[in-house]
MARDRENZA-153548 format. One record per residue (C-alpha): residue number from 1; chain; x, y, z. Coordinates in nm, 3 decimals, padded with zeros to 5 digits. Layout:
<nodes>
resi:chain:xx:yy:zz
NUM:A:X:Y:Z
...
</nodes>
This chain:
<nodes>
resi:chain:xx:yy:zz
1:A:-00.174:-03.389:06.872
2:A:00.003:-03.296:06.551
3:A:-00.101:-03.427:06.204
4:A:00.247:-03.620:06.186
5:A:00.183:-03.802:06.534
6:A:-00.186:-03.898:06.423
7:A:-00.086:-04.049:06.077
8:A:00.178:-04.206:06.260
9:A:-00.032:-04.366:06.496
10:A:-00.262:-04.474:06.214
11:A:-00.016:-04.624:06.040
12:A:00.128:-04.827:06.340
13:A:-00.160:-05.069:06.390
14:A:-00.151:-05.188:06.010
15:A:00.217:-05.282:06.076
16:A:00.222:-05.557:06.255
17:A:-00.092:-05.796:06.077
18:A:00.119:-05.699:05.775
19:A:00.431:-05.866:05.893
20:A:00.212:-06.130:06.053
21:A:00.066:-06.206:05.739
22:A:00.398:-06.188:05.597
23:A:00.573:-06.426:05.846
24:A:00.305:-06.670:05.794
25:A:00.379:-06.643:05.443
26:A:00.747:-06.711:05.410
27:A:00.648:-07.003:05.694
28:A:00.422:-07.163:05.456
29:A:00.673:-07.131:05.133
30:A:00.969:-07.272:05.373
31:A:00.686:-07.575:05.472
32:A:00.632:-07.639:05.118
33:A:00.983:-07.632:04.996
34:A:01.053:-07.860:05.231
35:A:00.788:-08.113:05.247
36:A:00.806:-08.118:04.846
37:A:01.154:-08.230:04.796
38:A:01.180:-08.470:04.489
39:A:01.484:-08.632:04.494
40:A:01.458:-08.910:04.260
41:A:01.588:-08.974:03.945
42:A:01.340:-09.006:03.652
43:A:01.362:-09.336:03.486
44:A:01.145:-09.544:03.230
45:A:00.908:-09.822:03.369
46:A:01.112:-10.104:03.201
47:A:01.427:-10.007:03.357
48:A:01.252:-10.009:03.744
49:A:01.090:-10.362:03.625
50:A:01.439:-10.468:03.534
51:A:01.580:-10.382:03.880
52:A:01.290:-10.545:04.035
53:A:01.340:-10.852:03.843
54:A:01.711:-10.842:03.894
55:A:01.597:-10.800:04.305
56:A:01.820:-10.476:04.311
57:A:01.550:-10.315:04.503
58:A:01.585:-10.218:04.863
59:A:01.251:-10.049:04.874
60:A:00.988:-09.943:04.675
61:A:00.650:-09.752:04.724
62:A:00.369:-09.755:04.472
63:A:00.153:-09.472:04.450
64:A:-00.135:-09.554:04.275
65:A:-00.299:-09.204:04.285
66:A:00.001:-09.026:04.141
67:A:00.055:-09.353:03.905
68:A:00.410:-09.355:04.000
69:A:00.641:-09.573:04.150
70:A:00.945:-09.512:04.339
71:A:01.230:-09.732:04.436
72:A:01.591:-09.755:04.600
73:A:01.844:-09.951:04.513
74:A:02.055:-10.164:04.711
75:A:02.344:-09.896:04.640
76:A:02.111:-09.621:04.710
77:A:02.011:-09.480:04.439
78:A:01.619:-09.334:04.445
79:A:01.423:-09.363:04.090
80:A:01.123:-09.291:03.976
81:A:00.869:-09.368:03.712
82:A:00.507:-09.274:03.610
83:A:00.275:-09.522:03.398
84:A:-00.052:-09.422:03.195
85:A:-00.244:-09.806:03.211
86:A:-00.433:-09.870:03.551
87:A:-00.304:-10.201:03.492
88:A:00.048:-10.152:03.535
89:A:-00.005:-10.085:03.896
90:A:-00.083:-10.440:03.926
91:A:00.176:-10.575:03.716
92:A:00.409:-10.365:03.950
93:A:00.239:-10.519:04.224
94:A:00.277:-10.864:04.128
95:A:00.634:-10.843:04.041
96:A:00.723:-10.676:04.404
97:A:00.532:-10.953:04.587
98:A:00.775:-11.209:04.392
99:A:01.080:-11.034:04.429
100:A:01.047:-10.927:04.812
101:A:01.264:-10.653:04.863
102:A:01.471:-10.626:05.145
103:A:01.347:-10.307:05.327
104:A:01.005:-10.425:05.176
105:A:00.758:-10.220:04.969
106:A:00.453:-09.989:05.032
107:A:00.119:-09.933:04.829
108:A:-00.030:-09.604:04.846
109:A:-00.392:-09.633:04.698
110:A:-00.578:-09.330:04.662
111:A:-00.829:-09.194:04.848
112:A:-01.130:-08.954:04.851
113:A:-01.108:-08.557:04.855
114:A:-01.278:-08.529:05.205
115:A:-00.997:-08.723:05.393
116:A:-00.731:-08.447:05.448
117:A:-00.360:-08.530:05.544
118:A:-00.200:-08.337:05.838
119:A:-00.008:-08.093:05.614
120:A:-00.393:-08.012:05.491
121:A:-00.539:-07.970:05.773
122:A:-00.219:-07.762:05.900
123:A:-00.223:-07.508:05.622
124:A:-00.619:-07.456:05.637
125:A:-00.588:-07.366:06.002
126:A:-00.329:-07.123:05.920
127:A:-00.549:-06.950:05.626
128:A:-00.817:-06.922:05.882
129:A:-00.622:-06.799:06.178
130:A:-00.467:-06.517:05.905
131:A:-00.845:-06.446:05.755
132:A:-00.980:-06.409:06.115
133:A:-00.693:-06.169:06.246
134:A:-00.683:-05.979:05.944
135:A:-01.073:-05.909:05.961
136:A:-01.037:-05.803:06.317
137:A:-00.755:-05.563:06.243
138:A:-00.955:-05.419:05.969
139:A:-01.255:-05.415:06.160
140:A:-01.080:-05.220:06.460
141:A:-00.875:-04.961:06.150
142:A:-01.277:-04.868:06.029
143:A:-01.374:-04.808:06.347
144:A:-01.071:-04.578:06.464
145:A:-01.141:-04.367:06.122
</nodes>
């Protein structure tokens, strides 16, 4: 065996976690690009209360850990707005209970750090497929040296 062929053959095993890792990467950006699409308007808190008021809401979801509300109009349109009082939540509240809207409302109250969502769960099972694949391709290069 020549020394070309033997650093070739070296090199070849290294090739494919690298794309792996790398494919799992772009994956993962693609996922989050997606999943993090933000396509409401930013608006002020007294405007939303105004079209809640006026019942010009379709829907509306409250999301008390974020302390941000979101809402679309009858005509479609998607807003947004962010408070700094706890209490506002409530106020929020209270004024979607009277005005019903059509497609209804949703309240999103936080919750604790141990209760992971599916896209958690999902991306932690991914870091420790890529860890554990990784160490076994490294551990099989040391040995081969």
């Amino acid at each position: 065996m020549t020394e070309a062929s033997a650093s070739r053959s070296r090199k070849r095993p290294l090739r494919k976690p690298v794309l792996l890792v790398l494919a799992v990467v772009i994956v993962l950006l693609a996922a989050l690009a997606l999943f993090n699409r933000d396509d409401y308007a930013q608006a002020d808190l007294p405007f939303i209360a105004k079209q809640i008021q006026e019942h010009k809401v379709w829907s509306a979801t409250v999301r008390d850990k974020e302390q941000r509300i979101e809402i679309t109009t009858i005509d479609g349109k998607r807003f947004q707005a962010e408070w700094e009082k706890p209490d506002k939540a409530r106020e929020l509240t209270d004024a979607l209970r009277k005005a019903e809207p059509k497609n209804g409302y949703t309240i999103e109250v936080s919750t604790t750090w141990i209760l992971l969502g599916p896209f958690e769960i999902f991306v932690g099972a991914v870091l420790v497929a890529v860890l554990v694949a990784v160490s076994r391709r490294l551990r099989r290069f040391q040995k081969d040296r």
